[in-house]
C-alpha positions as CSV (number, residue, x, y, z in Angstrom):
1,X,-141.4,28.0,9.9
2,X,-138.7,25.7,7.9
3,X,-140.4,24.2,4.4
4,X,-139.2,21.6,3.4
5,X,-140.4,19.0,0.5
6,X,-139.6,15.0,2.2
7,X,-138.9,14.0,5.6
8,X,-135.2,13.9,6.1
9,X,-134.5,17.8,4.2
10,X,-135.6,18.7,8.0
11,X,-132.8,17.0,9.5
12,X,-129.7,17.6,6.8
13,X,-130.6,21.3,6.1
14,X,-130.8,24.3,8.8
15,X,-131.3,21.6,11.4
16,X,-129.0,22.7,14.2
17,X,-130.7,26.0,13.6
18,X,-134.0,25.1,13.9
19,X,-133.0,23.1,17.4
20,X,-131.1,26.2,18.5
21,X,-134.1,28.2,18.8
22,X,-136.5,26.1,20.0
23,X,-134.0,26.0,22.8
24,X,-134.4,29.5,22.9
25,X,-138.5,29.0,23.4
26,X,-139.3,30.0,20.1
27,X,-142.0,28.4,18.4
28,X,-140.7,26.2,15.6
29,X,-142.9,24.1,12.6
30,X,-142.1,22.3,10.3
31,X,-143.9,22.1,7.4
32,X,-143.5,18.8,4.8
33,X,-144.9,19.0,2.0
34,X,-145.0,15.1,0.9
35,X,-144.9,11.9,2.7
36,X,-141.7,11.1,0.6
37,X,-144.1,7.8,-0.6
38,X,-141.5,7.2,-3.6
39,X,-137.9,7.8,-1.3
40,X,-135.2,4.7,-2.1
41,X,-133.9,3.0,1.1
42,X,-130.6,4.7,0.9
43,X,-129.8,2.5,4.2
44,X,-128.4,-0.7,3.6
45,X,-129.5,-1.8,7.1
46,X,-132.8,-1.1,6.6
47,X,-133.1,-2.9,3.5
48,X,-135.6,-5.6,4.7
49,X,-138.7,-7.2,4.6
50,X,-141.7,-5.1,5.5
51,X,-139.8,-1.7,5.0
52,X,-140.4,-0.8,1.8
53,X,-143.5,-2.3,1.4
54,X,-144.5,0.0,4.5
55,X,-142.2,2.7,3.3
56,X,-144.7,5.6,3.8
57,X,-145.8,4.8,7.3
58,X,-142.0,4.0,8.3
59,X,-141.1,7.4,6.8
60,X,-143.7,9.0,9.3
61,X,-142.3,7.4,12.3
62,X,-139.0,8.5,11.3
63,X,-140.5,12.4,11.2
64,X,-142.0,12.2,14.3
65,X,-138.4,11.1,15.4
66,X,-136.6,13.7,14.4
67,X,-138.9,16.2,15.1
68,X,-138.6,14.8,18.8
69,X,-134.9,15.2,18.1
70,X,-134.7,18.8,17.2
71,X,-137.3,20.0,19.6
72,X,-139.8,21.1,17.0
73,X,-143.4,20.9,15.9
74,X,-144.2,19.0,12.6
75,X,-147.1,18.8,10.3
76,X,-147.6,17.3,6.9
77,X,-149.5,19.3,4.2
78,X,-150.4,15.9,2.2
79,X,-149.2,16.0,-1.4
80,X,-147.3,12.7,-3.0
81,X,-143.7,12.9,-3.7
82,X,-143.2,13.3,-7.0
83,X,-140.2,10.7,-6.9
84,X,-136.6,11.9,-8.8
85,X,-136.4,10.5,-12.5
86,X,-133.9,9.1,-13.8
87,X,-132.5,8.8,-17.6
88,X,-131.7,11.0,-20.4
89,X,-133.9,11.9,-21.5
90,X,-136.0,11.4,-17.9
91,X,-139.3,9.9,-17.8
92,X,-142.7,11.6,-17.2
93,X,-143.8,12.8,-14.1
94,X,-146.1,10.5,-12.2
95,X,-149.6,11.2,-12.4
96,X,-150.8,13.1,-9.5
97,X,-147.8,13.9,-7.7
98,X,-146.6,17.2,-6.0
99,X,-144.4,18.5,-8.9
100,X,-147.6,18.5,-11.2
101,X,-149.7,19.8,-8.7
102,X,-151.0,23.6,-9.9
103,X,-148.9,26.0,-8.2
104,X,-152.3,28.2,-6.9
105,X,-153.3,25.4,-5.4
106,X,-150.4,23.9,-3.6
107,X,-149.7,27.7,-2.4
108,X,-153.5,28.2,-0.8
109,X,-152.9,25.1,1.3
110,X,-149.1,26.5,2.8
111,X,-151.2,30.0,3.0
112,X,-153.4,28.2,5.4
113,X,-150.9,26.8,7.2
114,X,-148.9,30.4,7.6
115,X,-152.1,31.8,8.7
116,X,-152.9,29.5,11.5
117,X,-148.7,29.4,12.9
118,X,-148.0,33.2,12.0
119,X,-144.6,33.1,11.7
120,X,-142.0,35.9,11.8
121,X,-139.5,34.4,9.6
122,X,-139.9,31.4,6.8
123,X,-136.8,28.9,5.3
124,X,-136.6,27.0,2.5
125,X,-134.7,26.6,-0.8
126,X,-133.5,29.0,-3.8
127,X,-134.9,28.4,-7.0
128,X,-132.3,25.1,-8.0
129,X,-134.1,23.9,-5.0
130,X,-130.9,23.2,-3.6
131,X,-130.8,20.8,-5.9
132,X,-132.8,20.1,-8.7
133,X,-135.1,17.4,-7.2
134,X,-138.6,18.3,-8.8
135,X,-140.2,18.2,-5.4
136,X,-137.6,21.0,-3.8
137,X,-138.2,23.0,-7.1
138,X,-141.9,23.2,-6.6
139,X,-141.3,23.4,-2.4
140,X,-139.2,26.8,-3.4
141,X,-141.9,28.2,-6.0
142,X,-145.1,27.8,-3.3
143,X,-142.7,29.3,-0.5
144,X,-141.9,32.3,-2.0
145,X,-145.5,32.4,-3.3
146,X,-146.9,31.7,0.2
147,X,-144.8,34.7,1.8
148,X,-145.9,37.1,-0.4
149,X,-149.9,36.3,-0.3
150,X,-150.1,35.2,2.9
151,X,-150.6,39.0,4.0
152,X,-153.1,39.7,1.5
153,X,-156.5,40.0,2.3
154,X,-157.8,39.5,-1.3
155,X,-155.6,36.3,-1.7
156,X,-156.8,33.0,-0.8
157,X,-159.7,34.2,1.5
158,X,-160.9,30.8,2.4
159,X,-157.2,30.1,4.1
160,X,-157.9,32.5,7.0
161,X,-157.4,36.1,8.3
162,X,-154.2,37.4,6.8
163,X,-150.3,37.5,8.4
164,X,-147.6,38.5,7.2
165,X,-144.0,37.0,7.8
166,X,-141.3,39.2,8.1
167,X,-138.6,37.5,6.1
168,X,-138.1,34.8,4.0
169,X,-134.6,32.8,3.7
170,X,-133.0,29.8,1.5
171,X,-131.0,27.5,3.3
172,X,-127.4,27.2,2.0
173,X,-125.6,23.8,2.8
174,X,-122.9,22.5,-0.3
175,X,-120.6,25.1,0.6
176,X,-117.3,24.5,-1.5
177,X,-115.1,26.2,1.5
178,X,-116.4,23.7,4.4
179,X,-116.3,20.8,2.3
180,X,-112.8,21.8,1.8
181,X,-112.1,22.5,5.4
182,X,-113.2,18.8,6.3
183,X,-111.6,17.5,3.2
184,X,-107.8,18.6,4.3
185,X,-108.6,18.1,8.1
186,X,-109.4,14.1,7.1
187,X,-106.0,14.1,4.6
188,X,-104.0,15.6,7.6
189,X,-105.5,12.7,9.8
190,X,-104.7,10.1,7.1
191,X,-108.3,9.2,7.2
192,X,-110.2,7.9,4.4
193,X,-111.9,11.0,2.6
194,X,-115.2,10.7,0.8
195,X,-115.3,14.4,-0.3
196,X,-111.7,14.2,-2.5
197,X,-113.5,13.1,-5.4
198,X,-116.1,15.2,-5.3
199,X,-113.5,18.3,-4.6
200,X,-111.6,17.3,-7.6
201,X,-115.0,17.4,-10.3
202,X,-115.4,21.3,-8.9
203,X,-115.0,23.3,-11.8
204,X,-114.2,27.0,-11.0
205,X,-116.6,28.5,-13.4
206,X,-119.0,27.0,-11.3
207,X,-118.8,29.3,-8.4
208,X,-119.5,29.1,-4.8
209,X,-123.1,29.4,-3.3
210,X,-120.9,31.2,-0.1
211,X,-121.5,34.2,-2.4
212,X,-124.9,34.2,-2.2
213,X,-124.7,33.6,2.2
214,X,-126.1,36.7,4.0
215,X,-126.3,34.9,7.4
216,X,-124.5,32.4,9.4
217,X,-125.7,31.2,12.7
218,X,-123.4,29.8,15.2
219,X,-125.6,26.5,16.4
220,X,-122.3,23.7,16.6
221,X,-123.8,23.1,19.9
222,X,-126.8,21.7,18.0
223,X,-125.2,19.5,16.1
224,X,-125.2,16.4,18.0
225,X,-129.1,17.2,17.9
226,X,-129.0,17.5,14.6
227,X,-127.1,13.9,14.2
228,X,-129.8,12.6,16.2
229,X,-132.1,13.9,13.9
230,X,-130.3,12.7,11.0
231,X,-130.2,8.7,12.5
232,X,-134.0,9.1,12.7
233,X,-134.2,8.9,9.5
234,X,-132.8,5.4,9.2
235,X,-134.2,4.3,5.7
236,X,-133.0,7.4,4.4
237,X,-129.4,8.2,6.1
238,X,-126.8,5.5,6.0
239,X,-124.9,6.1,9.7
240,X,-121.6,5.2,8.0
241,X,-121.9,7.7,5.1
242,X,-120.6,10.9,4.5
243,X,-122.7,12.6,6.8
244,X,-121.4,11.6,9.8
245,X,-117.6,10.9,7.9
246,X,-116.2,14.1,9.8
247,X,-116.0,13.8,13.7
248,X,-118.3,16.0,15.3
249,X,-115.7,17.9,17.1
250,X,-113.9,18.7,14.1
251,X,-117.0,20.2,12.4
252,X,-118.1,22.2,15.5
253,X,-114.5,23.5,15.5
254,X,-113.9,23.7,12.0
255,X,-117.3,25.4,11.1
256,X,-119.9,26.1,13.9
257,X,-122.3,28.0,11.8
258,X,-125.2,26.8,9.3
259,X,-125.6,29.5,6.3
260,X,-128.5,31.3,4.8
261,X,-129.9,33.8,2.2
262,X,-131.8,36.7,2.6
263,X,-134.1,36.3,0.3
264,X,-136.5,38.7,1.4
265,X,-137.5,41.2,3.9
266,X,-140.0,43.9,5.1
267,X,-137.9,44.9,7.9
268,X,-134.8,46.6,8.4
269,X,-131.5,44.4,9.0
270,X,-127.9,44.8,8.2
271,X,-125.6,42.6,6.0
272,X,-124.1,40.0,7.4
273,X,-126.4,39.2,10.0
274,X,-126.0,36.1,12.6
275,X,-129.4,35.6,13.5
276,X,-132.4,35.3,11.5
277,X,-134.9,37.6,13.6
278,X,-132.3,40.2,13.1
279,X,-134.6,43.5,12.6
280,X,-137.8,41.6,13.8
281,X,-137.7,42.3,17.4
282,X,-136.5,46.3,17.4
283,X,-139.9,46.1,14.6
């Protein structure tokens, strides 16, 4: 079960994996927390009548797309996206949206959800939410708070008869070293290079979030399902933007694996691992 907060996380985070073991005939959901009602058109293309104004029932088509992509189940657990303010300082909080939604209750309803799809292992983000969208900082807190009641008979009763997943990862994506490894293989081409500026604003007190990796799964033969994924997202993913700015046969060569955290476990694994039911099946 991958958590994610808007349509399109699905698609730009863990994707490959997620396609690579449905291929496997494992059972795969994802669970989105908002409709991403309050998303920008990031798409120039799409930026045309009756899009915007229809934005959440475009945004679902787009999910259904990309879950058709990767070869996964969707569902959507209902809350409102809380939208990303901007300004210093930011403004309020819209009324009624996920962010200010009481943690206990947002958690009962992905509780229900883990108790009806019993899953072995659970993904989502660390606790900068991958980055510090509001929506992905409350998507981390219910995770981790849905993995460890989901087990418990005494919590949540009304959500169904108690599992418990095995373990619990945060997705790892802005990887200094890759962005790197793309960044010289585009200078070497003499192609234009969208990650140089953003390379050179890297302070090294900073740190790299490789540090924190426990696993990497080899999936670059997922990728271009992955792409496909991403395209379904048209209002959200530009198709001549940095995501698809490295060839896909340099990035399956380059770096073929998508990265994770072990965040945590109640089964035995060793460190590194390069597959996340590592310790679940000799359980």
């Amino acid at each position: 079960m991958a958590v994610h907060a808007h349509p399109d996380d699905e698609s730009s985070k863990a994707a490959a994996t997620l396609a690579k073991y449905a291929a496997a005939g494992h059972e795969v959901l994802v669970v989105t927390l908002t409709g991403g009602e309050r998303g920008d058109i990031l798409n120039p293309a799409m930026d045309r009548p009756g899009i915007l104004e229809n934005l959440p029932e475009v945004r679902k088509d787009e999910m259904a797309a990309a879950a058709a992509a990767l070869g996964v189940d969707q569902m959507w657990l209902g809350f409102v996206d809380s939208g990303l303010p901007q300004g210093d300082p930011p403004p309020p909080l819209p009324d009624g949206c996920f962010a200010l939604v009481p943690v206990e209750e947002a958690t009962e309803a992905l509780v229900r959800v883990v108790r009806e799809f019993k899953p072995h292992v659970m993904i989502t983000y660390d606790e900068n939410g991958g980055y510090p969208h509001p929506d992905h900082i409350m998507c981390h807190k219910v995770s981790v708070a849905a993995f460890e009641t989901a087990g418990d008979p005494e919590a949540f009763p009304e959500a169904g008869p108690p599992w418990t997943p095995l373990k619990l990862y945060y997705t790892h994506g802005f990887i200094r070293d890759r962005i790197y490894a793309f960044s010289e293989e585009l200078e070497k081409a003499g192609m234009e290079n969208p990650f140089r500026e953003w390379l050179s604003k890297w302070k090294r007190e900073q740190g790299d979030i490789m540090a924190r990796v426990t696993t990497q799964v080899s999936c670059a033969d997922y990728f271009p399902q992955r792409d496909d994924a991403l395209r379904a997202h048209a209002t959200q993913i530009d198709p001549n933007g940095f995501f698809f700015a490295v060839p896909l046969e340099w990035q399956q060569r380059l770096w073929p694996t998508e990265e994770f955290e072990l965040a945590q476990t109640r089964v035995q694994t060793a460190i590194p691992e390069n597959d996340l039911f590592a310790g679940i099946e000799e359980t």
